[in-house]
N, C-alpha and C positions, 0 to 999 in steps of 0.2 A: 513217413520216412520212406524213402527208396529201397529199392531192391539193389544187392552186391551179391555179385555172384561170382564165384572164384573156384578154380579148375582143381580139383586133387593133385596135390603133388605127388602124390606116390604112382600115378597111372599115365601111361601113356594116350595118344591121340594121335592115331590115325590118319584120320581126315579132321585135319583142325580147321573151323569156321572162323577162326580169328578175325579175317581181314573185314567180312560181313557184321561183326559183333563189333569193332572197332572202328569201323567206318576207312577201313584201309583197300579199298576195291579193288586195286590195279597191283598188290604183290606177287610176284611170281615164286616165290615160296611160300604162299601165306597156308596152302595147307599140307606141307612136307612131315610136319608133328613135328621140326628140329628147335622150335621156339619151346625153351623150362614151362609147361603147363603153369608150374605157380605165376609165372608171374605174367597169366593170360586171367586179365581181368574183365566184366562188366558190370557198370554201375549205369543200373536206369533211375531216370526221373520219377518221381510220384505221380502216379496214375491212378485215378478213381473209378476207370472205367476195368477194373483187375483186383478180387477180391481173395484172397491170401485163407485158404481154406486147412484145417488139423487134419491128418491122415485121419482121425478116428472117425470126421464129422462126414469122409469121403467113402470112407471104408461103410458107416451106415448105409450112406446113401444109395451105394452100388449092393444094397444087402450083401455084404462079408466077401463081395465078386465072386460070387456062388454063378456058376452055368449058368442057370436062369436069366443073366443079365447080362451077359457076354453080348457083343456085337460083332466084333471085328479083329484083326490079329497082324499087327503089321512088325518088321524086322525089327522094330526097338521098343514096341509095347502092345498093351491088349487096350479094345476098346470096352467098358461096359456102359449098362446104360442108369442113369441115377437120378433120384429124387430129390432135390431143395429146396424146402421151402415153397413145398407144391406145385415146383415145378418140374418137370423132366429136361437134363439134362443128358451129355456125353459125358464119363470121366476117361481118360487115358492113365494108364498106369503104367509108366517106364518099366521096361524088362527087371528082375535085380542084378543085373553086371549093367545096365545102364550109365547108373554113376559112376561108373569106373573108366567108361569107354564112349564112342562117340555117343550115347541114349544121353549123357548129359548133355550136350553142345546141342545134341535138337532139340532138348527140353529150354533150354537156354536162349535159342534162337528163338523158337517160335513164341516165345512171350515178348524177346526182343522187337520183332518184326509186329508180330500183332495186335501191342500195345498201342502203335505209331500208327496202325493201318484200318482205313474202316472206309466197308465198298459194301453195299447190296449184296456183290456176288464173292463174298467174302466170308466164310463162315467166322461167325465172334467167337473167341476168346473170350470165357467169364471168369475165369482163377486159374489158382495154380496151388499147389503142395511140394514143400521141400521139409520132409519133416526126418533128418537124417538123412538116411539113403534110401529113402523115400522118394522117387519122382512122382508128381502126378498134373493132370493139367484140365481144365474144365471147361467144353464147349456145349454151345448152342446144340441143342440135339436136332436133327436131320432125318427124318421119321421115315421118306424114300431109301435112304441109302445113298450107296453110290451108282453113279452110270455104268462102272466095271460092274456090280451084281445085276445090274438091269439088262445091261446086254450078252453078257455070259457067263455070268457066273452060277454057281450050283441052284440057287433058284431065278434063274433068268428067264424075263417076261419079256412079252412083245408090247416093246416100246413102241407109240404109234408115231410115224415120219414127225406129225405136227408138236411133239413133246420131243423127239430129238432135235429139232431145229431150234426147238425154245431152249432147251439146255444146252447146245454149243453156241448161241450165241451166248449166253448168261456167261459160261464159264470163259466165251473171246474178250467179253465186255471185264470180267477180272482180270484178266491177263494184262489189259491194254491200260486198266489202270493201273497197275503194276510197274508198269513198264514205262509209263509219261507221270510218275507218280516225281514227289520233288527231289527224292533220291531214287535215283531209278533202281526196280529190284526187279532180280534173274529169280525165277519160281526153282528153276535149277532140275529138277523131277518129274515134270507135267503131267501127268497120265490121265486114264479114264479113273483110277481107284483113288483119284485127288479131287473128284467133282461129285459134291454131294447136291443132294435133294431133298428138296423142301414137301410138305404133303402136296402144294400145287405146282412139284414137278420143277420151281426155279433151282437152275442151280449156282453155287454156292464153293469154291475153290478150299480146302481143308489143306494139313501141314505142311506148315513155312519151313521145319527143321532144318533143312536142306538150302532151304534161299541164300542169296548175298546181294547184297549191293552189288549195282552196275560200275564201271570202268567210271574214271575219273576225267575231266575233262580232255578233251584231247585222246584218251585213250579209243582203244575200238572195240578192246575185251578186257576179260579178269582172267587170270592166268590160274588154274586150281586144278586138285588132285582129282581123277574121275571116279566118280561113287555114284550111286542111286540105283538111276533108271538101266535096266536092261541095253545092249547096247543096239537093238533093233530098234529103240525108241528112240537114241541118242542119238543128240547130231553127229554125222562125222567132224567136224572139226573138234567138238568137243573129247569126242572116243580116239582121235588120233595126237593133239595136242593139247589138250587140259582149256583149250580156248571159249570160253563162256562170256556169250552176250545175249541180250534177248531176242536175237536172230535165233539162239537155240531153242530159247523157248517156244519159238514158232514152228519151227523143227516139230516138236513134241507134240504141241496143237496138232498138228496135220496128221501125226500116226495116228490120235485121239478121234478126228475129223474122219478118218480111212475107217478105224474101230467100227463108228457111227453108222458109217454107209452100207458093210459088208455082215457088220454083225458077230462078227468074231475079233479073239485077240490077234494083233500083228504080230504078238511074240509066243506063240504056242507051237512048241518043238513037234507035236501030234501030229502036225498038220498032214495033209498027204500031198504025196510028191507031186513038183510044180507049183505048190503054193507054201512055200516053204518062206520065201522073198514073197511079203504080200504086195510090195509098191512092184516089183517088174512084173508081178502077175497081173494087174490091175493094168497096170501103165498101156498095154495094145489096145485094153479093150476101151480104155477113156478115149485114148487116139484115133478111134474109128469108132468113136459115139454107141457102144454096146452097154452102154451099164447097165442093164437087166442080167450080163453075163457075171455080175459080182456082185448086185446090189443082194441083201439081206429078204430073203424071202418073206419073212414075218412082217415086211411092209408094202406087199406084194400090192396096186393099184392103188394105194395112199397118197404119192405125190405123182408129182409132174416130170415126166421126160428131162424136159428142159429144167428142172429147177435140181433134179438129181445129176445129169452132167454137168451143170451147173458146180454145184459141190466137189464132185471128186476132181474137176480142174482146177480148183482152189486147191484142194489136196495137194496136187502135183508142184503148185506154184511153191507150198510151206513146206514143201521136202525138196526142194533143189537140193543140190549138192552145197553151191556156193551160196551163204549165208547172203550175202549180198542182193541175189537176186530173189529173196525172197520179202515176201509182204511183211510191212507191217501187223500189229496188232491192230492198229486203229484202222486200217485199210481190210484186213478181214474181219470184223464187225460188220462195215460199210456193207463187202461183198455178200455177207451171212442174212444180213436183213431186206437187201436186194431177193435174196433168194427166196426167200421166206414170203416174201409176197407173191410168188409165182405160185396159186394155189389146185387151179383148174390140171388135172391130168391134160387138155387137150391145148391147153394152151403153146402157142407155137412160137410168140414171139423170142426173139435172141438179142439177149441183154445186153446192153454196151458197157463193159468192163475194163475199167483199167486192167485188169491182166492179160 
C-alpha cells in the first residue's frame, strides 16, 4: 500500500513545498503558506526500495538517542547513528514542533524526491517513521562525514588536493544528474554540509527537504519563497526575486568549489577585514594568476599551478552574477575532470576550455 501524507490542519506553513510535492514547478505563489494546509496532499506509489520502520524499533536502534550516538544537528532535526539488523545506519529525528511547522514538508519531501531518485553520488534513503508526531528518516550511514567537518569544522583535517578533486567532482556528478534528470530537480540549498562521505572519501549529495522540481516547459524558473542557504551562498537572483532554476544551483556549487580551494567558510561573519566578501577578495588574485595568495595552506605543493587556477576560474564562471552566463552542471564535471588530470606540480601546459 502507498504512502498519504497530509499536512495538519491546525498549523500553519511558512515555506510550503507544495508546487515540488505536486508536480506544480512554475507557481509563483506556490510557497506564500495562503493555500488551507488540509487540503495540501501527497500520495506516493508503492516503493520497495523504503522500508516503514516503529519508533520503538528506531528508538532501539539509535540506543534511546543517548549522546553517545549523536552525529549531527541540523535546523529541523538531529542526526544519530543506528544499528539494524547488523548494520549501521543514519536515523534523522525531526525536531518536536517539526510536525507542526516546515520539519514536516522536509520529512515529506525528501522521501518524495528520494524514493524516485538513485545516483552513486546520491546518499540512499532506507526508511522512514511517522509514528504520531513522530518524524524520523533512515539513511545509508556515511562514516567520513561531511566535506563542511573536513574542511572546517570543529574537528577539521587536512584534506589532501587528490581527495578534494574526487569529492567535487562526485558531488558536480549529483548535481548534473539532478538537474538532466526526467523531471528536472533544483537541490535548492547546495552547500559543503550537503556532501557526504563515504570511508574511500566518495562523495554522496544528502537532504532533498528543501528541493523542487524545475520550471515547466517553456518556463526559465520557479517562482518560491527564499529559505535555506545563508544568503552569501545564494544566488542573487534567487535572494532578490524568489527566482530558482538550476543556474542557482550552480551558483551554490561554486561557493562550495571556492570553500575547497581556500579552506574556509564563505560565510563566516569572524573573518577579518578584507576578506569578509570572500569572491571580491579572491577575484584580483585569480585575475593576475596568484593563487598561492588564497589557496588553503594545508594543501601546500599537492597540486599543480595550473590545475589550481584552473579551478578557481571555474569558481568565477559559477558565480556570475547573471545565471545565464554561467556553466552548466554537465559542463563543470567536464571542466572538474580535465582538471583532475593535471597531476605534476610542474606541469606547464594551458588547457583549452570552453570557458
Amino acid at each position: 500500500m502507498g504512502l498519504c501524507f497530509t499536512f495538519p490542519s491546525s498549523s500553519p506553513d511558512p515555506s510550503s513545498s507544495s508546487s515540488s510535492i505536486n508536480g506544480r514547478g512554475n507557481d509563483d505563489d506556490d510557497d506564500d503558506g495562503s493555500q488551507p494546509q488540509q487540503q495540501q496532499q501527497l500520495i506516493t506509489s508503492p516503493s520497495p526500495k523504503l522500508v516503514e520502520f516503529s519508533f520503538r524499533e528506531l528508538k532501539s536502534a539509535a540506543k534511546n538517542f543517548k549522546l553517545e550516538t549523536f552525529m549531527d544537528e541540523g535546523a529541523s532535526g538531529i542526526v544519530y547513528k543506528g544499528w539494524l539488523n547488523g548494520m549501521v545506519v543514519a536515523i534523522k529525528r525531526m525536531k518536536p514542533d517539526s510536525f507542526h511547522f516546515r520539519g514536516f514538508q522536509i520529512w515529506q519531501t525528501e522521501i518524495y524526491f528520494q524514493e524516485r531518485l538513485s545516483h552513486p553520488n546520491l546518499v540512499k534513503l532506507l526508511g522512514y517513521c511517522w509514528d504520531e508526531d513522530k518524524l524520523l528518516l533512515v539513511y545509508e550511514f556515511m562514516p567520513k562525514g561531511s566535506l563542511k567537518n573536513h574542511l572546517f569544522g570543529r574537528y577539521s583535517s587536512a584534506l589532501s588536493w587528490n581527495n578534494r578533486i574526487k569529492i567535487i567532482i562526485g558531488a558536480a556528478r549529483g548535481l548534473a544528474f539532478l538537474h538532466t534528470s526526467e523531471k528536472q530537480v533544483i537541490f535548492r540549498n547546495f552547500s559543503s554540509s550537503k556532501i557526504l562521505l563515504d570511508k574511500n572519501y566518495n562523495a554522496k549529495i544528502s537532504n532533498f527537504g528543501l528541493a523542487k522540481l524545475g520550471p515547466s516547459e517553456g518556463e526559465s524558473h520557479v517562482s518560491t519563497m527564499v529559505i535555506g542557504s545563508c544568503s552569501f551562498y545564494s544566488a542573487p537572483e534567487y535572494m532578490t526575486t524568489g527566482h530558482l532554476s538550476v543556474k542557482s544551483d550552480v551558483y551554490n556549487f561554486g561557493m562550495v568549489l571556492l570553500e575547497m580551494l581556500i579552506g574556509m567558510s564563505t560565510i563566516d561573519a569572524k573573518r577579518k577585514s578584507g576578506q569578509q566578501n570572500v569572491v571580491d577578495w579572491v577575484k584580483p588574485y585569480i585575475d593576475n594568476k596568484m593563487v598561492k595568495a588564497f589557496m588553503d595552506d594545508r594543501i601546500e605543493g599537492q597540486y599543480s599551478f595550473w590545475a589550481a587556477l584552473r579551478a578557481a576560474e571555474l569558481t568565477l564562471k559559477c558565480l556570475e552574477h547573471d545565471p545565464v552566463n554561467r556553466p552548466s552542471m554537465i559542463d563543470v564535471v567536464e571542466a572538474l575532470e580535465a582538471i583532475e588530470a593535471i597531476q605534476e606540480p610542474q606541469y606547464k601546459q594551458v588547457l583549452t576550455s570552453k570557458f
